[in-house]
C-alpha positions in Angstrom: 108.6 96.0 107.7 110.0 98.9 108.9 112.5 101.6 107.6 114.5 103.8 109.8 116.9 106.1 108.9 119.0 108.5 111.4 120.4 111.4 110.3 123.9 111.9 111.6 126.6 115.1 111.1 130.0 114.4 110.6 129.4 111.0 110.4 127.7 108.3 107.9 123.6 108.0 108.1 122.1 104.7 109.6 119.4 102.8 107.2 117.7 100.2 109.6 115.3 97.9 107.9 113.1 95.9 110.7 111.5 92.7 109.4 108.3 91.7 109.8 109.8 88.7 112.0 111.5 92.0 114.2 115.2 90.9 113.2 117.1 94.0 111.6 119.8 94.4 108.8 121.6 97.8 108.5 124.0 99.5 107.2 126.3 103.3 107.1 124.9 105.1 104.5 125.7 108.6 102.9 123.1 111.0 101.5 123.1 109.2 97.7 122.4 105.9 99.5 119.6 107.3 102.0 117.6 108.9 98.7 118.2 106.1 96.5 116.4 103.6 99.4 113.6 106.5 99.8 113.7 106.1 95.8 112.9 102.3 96.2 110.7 102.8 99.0 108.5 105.0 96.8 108.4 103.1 94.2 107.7 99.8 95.8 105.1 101.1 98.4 103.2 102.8 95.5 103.6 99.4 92.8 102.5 97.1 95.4 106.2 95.2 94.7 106.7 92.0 97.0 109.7 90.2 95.5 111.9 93.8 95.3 114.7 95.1 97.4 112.0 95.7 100.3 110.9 91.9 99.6 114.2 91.0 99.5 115.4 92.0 102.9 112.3 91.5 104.5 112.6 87.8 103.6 116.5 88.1 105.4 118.9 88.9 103.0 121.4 91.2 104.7 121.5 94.6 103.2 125.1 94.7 103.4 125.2 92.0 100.5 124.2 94.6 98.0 127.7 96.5 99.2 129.6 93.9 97.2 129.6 93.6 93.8 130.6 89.9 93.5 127.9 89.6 96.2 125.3 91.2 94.1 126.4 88.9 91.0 125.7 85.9 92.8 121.8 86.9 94.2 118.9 85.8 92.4 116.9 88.4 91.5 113.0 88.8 90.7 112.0 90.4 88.4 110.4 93.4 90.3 113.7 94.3 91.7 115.4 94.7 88.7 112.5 96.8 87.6 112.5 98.8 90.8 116.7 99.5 90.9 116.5 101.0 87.2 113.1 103.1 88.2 114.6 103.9 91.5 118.0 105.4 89.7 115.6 107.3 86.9 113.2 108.7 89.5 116.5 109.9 91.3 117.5 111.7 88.4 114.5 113.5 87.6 114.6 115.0 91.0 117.7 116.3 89.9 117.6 117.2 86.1 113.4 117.5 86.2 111.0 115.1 85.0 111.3 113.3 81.4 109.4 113.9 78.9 108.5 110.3 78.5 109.4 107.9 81.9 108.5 104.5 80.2 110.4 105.5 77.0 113.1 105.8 79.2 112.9 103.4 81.0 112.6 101.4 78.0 115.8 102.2 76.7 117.6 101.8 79.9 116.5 98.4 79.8 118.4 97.4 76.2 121.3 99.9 76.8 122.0 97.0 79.7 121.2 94.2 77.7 118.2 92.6 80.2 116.3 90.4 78.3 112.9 91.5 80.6 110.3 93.9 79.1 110.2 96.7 81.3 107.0 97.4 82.9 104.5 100.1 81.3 103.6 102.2 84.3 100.1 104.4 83.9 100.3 108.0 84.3 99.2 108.1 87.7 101.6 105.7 88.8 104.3 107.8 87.8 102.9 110.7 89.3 101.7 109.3 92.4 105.9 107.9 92.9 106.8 111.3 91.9 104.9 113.0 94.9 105.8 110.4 97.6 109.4 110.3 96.7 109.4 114.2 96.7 108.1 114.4 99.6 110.1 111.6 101.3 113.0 113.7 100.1 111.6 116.9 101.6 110.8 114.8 105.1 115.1 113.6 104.5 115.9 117.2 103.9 113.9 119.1 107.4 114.8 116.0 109.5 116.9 117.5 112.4 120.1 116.0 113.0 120.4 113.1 115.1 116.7 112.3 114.4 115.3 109.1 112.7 112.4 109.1 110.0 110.3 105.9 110.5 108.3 104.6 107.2 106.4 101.7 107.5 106.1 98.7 104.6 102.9 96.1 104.2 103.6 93.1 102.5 100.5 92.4 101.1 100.3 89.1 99.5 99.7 88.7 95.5 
């Protein structure tokens, strides 16, 4: 699968996702919305995820369902992707307010102050490091991309 994203002035972003089968989903997307795909990008690139958001769409769901909540109430969701949206929002947040002190207590917590009944996953050290660096960087690629310019990332599904 494919990610494209165009930068645009004055007017909303473009995400482009391009299945594997070469039929696309997309949607207007401000700056949050561009960094919190880069986020899940990161994250699932660098976890090897298959049945996250990227899974998801790449398997046809229309990324304009996430846009509605009673949409997003009626999905079935793996696992992985409800790992991957709270990783996605606290690796977002670090690059704001700096890293935390401890990601997978965190994360932890975030997990019962929502009430999921999942065990978060335990990432090793490098794992958060290594999601750290690529979404840093993806940010930085976001940042210098010239206007009217599209930054192309590429996704493997690798089977489990």
């Amino acid at each position: 699968m494919e990610l494209q994203v165009t930068k645009n002035q004055g007017k909303p972003h473009v995400i482009l996702y391009r299945r594997d089968d070469s039929t696309t989903t997309w949607m207007h997307a401000d700056d949050f919305f561009v960094m919190h795909d880069l986020s899940h990008f990161a994250i699932e690139k660098t976890l090897g995820y298959t049945e996250a958001f990227m899974g998801m769409l790449n398997r046809g769901m229309d990324i304009k369902e996430f846009e509605s909540r009673e949409k997003r109430l009626q999905l079935t969701i793996a696992p992985e992707a409800v790992f991957a949206e709270n990783m996605a929002n606290l690796f977002l947040m670090e690059i704001v307010q700096g890293n935390l002190e401890d990601f997978n207590q965190t994360l932890g917590q975030s997990f019962k102050s929502m009430g999921k009944e999942l065990n978060p996953p335990v990432l090793l050290d490098h794992e958060i490091h290594s999601i750290r660096d690529y979404l840093r960087k993806l940010i930085d690629d976001w940042k210098n991309l010239e206007m009217g310019k599209t930054l192309i990332l590429s996704f493997l599904f690798l089977t489990k």
